[in-house]
N, C-alpha and C positions, 0 to 999 in steps of 0.2 A: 512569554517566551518567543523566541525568531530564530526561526532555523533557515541558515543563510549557506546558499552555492555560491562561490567566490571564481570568476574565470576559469571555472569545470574544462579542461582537455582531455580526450584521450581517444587512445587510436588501438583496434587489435592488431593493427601489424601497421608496418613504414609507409607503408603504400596509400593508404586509407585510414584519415581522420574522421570519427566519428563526430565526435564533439569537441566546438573548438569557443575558449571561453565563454562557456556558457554562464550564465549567473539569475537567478532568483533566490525570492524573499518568502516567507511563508510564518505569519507569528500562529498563535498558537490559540488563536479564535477566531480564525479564517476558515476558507473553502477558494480554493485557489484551484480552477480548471486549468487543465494542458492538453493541448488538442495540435496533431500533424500526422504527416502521411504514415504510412505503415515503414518501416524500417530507416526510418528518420535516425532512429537513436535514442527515443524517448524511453525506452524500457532498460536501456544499458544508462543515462541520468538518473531513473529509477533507481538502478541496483546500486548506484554510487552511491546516493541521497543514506539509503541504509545501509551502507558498509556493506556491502558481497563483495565489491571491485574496489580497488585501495590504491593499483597502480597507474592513476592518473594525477592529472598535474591540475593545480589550485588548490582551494581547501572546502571543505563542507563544516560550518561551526552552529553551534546553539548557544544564544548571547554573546558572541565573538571569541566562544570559548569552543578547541577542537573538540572533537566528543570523544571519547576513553573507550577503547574495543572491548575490553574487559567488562564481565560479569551480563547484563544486559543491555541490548540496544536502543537506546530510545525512539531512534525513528524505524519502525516495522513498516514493512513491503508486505503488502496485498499483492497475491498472481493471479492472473486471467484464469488458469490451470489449477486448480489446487489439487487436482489427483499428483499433479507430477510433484507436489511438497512435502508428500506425505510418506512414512515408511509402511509398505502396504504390509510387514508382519507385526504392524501394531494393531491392535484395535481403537477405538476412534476416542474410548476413554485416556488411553496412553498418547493416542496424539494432541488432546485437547491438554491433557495435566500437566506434558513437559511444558508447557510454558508456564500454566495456572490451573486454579480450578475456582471457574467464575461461580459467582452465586448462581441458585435457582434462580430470579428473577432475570438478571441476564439471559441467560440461560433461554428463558421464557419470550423473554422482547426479541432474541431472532429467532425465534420458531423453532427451536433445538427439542427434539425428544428424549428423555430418556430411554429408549429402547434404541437409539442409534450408538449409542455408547459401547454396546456389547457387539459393535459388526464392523467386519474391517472394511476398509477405504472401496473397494470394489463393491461392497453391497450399496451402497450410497452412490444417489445420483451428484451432477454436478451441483445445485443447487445444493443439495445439504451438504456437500465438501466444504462449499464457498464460507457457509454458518462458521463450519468448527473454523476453517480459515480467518478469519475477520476475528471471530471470540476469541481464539489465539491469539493475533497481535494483540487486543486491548488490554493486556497486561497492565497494570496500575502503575507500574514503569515506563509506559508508552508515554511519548510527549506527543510526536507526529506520527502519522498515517499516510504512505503513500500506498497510492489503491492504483493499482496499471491495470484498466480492464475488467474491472470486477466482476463486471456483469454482463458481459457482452455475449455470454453465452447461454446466458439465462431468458427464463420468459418473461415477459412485461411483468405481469403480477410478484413476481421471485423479487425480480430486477426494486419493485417498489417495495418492498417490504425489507428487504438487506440495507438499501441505501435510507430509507425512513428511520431503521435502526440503529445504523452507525454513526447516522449525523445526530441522532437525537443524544445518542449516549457521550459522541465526542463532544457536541456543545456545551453540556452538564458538566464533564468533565476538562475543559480547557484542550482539547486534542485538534489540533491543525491538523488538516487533510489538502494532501494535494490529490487529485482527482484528474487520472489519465483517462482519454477516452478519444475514439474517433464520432463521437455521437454528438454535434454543437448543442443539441435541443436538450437533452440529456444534461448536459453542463451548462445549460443555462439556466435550467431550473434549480437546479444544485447551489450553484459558486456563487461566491461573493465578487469574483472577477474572471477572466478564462486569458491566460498567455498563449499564442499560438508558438509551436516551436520553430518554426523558420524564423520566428522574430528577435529569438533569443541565441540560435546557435548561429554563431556568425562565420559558417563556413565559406 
């Protein structure tokens, strides 16, 4: 599978283009780093890639085919934040279920406990946000994975064991990752390749 950006535009207001034909490629047994400055733009690319923002110009396709808004999204967005995704009057069983409810062994390979299941979003540090975060996306409907920052608030140790998990699960299971980050070293041990974004937005 190839989840392709087609000359991506788009601006919050007249004044100010964020992103102007932007275009990458990402099949679906890769590890594609994206690394540039802080308010580049890269995290509003992001939210196109998986459908949050719809009112820009080009197209986003998988196999040259538009993708359908209806029923589930194939390509899920990872947040830097995951407190801010979450409905803090759920508990963390109801936040993980609306999308699935992954096996125990998932479950097990990101370090998820059972007993986090019964406590809402605020008893939980960021690290174990990030878990239900990521176990979320990986719905069996997921093709792609875009991850903006996943870890960047995490501690080293956290940091290696989320990303050893997602790549190992996404390889098993055919799931391209594109992999946002301002950390080169971090994306170089990762990627199969790393796009800088000044290279691609051609403002």
């Amino acid at each position: 599978m190839n989840l392709k950006a087609n000359n991506i535009s788009f601006s919050y207001n007249k004044k100010r283009e964020i992103l102007k034909d932007v275009s990458l490629s990402l099949n679906s047994n890769q590890i594609i780093g994206l690394i540039g400055d802080s308010g580049s733009g890269k995290s509003t690319l992001c939210k196109i890639l998986a459908g949050y923002i719809t009112n820009y110009d080009g197209d986003v396709t998988i196999d040259g085919k538009k993708i359908p808004d209806k029923d589930f999204y194939p390509v899920q967005l990872i947040f830097q934040h995951p407190e801010k995704t979450m409905n803090p009057k759920w508990k963390m069983e109801k936040v993980l279920t609306e999308s699935w409810n992954p096996p125990q062994n998932l479950k097990d390979m990101f370090g998820l406990k059972d007993n986090w299941l019964t406590r809402w979003p605020n008893e939980l540090s960021g690290g174990e946000l990030q878990r239900f975060s990521i176990l979320r996306a990986l719905n069996p409907k997921t093709k792609f994975i875009i991850a903006d920052e996943i870890s960047t608030m995490l501690d080293a140790l956290t940091q290696v064991q989320i990303w050893e998990a997602l790549i190992n699960y996404s390889k098993a299971n055919n799931i391209g990752i594109l992999a946002v980050s301002h950390d080169i070293e971090l994306l170089e041990v990762l990627c199969d390749d790393i796009l800088h974004f000044e290279d691609i937005n051609n403002l």
